[in-house]
N, C-alpha and C positions, 0 to 999 in steps of 0.2 A: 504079844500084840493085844494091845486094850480091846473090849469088845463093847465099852461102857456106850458106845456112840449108837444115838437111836436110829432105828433103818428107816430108809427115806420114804415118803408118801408117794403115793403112785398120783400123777397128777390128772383128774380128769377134764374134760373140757365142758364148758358150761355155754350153752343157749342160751346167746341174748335174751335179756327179758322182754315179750313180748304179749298184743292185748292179748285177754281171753275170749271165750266163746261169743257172752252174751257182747262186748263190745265190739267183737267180730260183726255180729248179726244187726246189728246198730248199724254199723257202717254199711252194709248193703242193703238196709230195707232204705236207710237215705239216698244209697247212689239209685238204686230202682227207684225210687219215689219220683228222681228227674228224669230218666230214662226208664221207662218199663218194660221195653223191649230194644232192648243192645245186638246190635248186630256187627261184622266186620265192615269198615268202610272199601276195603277190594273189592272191586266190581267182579260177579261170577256168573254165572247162571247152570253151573251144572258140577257135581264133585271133581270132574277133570279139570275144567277152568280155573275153581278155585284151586286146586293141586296146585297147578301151573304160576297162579298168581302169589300164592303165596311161597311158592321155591323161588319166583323172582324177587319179593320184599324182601329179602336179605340183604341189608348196609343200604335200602333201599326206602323211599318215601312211599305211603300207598297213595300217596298223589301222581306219583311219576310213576307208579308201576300202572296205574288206570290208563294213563296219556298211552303208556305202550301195548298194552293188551286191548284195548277196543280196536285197533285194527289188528292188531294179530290176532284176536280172536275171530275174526269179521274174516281172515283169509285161513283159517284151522281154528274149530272148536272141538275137535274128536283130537284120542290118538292119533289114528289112523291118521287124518287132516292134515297132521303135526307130520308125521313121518314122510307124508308125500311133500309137504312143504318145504323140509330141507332144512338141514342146521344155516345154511348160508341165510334165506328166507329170515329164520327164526331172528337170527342173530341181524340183519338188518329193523328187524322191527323193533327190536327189544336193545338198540345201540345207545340211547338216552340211559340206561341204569346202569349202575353201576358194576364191576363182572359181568359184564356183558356174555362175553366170549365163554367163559367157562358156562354160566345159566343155559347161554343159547347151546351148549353141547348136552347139558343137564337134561334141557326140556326134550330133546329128540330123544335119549338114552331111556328117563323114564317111560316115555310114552311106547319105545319099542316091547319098555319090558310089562308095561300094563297089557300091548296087545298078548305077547308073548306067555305070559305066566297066570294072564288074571281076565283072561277071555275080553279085555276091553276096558274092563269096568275095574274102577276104584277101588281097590281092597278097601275095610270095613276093619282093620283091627292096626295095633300100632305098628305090632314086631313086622307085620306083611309093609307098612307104609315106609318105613326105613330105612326097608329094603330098597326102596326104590332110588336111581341118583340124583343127589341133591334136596331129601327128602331127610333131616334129621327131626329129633321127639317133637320140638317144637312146632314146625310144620304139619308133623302128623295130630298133634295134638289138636290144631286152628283145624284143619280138616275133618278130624272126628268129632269134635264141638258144632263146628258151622256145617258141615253137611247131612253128619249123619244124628248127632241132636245128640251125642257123647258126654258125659258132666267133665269133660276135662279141663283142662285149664294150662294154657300156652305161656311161658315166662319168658316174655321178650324183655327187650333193656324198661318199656315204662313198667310193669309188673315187679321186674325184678327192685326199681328205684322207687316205686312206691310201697311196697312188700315192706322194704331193709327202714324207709325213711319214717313214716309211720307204725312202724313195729307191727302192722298186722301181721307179717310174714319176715322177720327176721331172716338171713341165713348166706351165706358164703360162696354160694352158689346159685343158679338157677335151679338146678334138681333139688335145695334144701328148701329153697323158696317155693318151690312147687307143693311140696309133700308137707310141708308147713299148712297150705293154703286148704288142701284137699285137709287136712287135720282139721283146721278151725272153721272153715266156711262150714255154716248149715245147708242142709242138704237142698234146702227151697232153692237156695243161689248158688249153687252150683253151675249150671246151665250157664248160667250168666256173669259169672264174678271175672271170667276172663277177659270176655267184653267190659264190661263194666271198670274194672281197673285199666286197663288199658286206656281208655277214651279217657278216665281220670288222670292220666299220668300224661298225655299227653296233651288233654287243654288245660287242666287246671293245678297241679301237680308238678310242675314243667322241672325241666332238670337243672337249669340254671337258676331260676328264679322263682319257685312256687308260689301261683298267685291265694296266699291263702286266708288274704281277706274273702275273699268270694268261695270261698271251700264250706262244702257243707258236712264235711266230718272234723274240718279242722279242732273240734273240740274234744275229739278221740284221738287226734293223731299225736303222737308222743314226738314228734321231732322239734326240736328246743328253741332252733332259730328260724322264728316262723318270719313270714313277710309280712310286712306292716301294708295297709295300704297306702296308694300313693294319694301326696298332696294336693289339692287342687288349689291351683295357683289362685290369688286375687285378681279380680280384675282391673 
């Protein structure tokens, strides 16, 4: 048997090419320069509300999750509130969103196991928040960013489409795009890059049609087929 044949390469995989640091930090000292203080658009007023609101934004608008929760919060803002109120309750209030039925079982479940396990009160770390039903990284993540002032950073669909689109955050996944993000982002915007992408992906960034005559990183962002702006007719 010939042995002349050369052994094969091992093949490895290779990370999109993606910005670096300093055009990292460009691009968020621009998005802060419009926004200097980004917040989540869910209406909250206390780490359990926000919980709750944001375990309902799943496949959900935080337009239509606000419509729902100002009166359900208005008839339970506690655990407790929640548990006396009754999945039947829940799930009449919360009938506009989308999974309704399964959320409205969600929100009584966690809220029993917050009285249960966590004396009331909103665990404070991720692995505790996951624990909870209907409560996966993302979720926990908007939680310990927006309530407790955490540097984390939540990869919903606009994060994840502005991440991959602009190469700031390349990656195949939400977990690569995350750990991407926490990689490049400078530590100033940290606090804030999750908002701040976000709000970008979803007015200006858009997934259909990115308006990127009015983008103000447009001149860092690596995606090819940009939008032109539109014509103004003659009169």
């Amino acid at each position: 048997m010939s042995k002349s044949s050369s052994p094969k390469r091992s093949k490895t995989k290779r990370r999109p090419p993606g910005l670096n640091r300093e055009q990292a930090e460009e691009i968020f000292a621009r998005l802060a320069e419009n926004l200097p203080e980004p917040k989540t658009e869910l209406e909250y007023h206390s780490p359990y509300t926000l919980v709750v609101a944001v375990a309902l934004s799943a496949q959900a608008t935080d337009v239509g999750v606000n419509k729902a929760t100002r009166r359900l919060f208005e008839a339970a803002d506690t655990p407790g509130a929640m548990v006396a109120l009754g999945e039947d309750a829940v799930r009449e209030h919360i009938k506009t969103i989308g999974l309704f039925r399964n959320k409205a079982r969600n929100v009584i479940a966690l809220s029993k196991m917050i009285l249960a396990e966590f004396g009331g009160e909103v665990p404070r770390t991720r692995d505790e928040l996951v624990r909870l039903p209907g409560v996966g990284r993302k979720t926990a993540n908007v939680v310990l960013n927006e309530a407790f002032g955490q540097p984390t950073i939540a990869v919903d669909t606009h994060i994840f489409r502005v991440g991959n689109r602009t190469k700031l955050a390349p990656g195949k996944t939400p977990d690569e795009v995350e750990a991407r993000l926490e990689q490049i982002t400078p530590a100033a915007y940290l606090k804030g890059a999750h908002h701040w992408l976000i709000l970008h992906g979803r007015y200006v960034c858009k997934a259909r049609k990115p308006e990127c005559w009015r983008c103000p990183i447009a001149d860092l962002c690596k995606f090819k087929d940009k939008t032109p702006a539109p014509k103004t007719g003659a009169a």
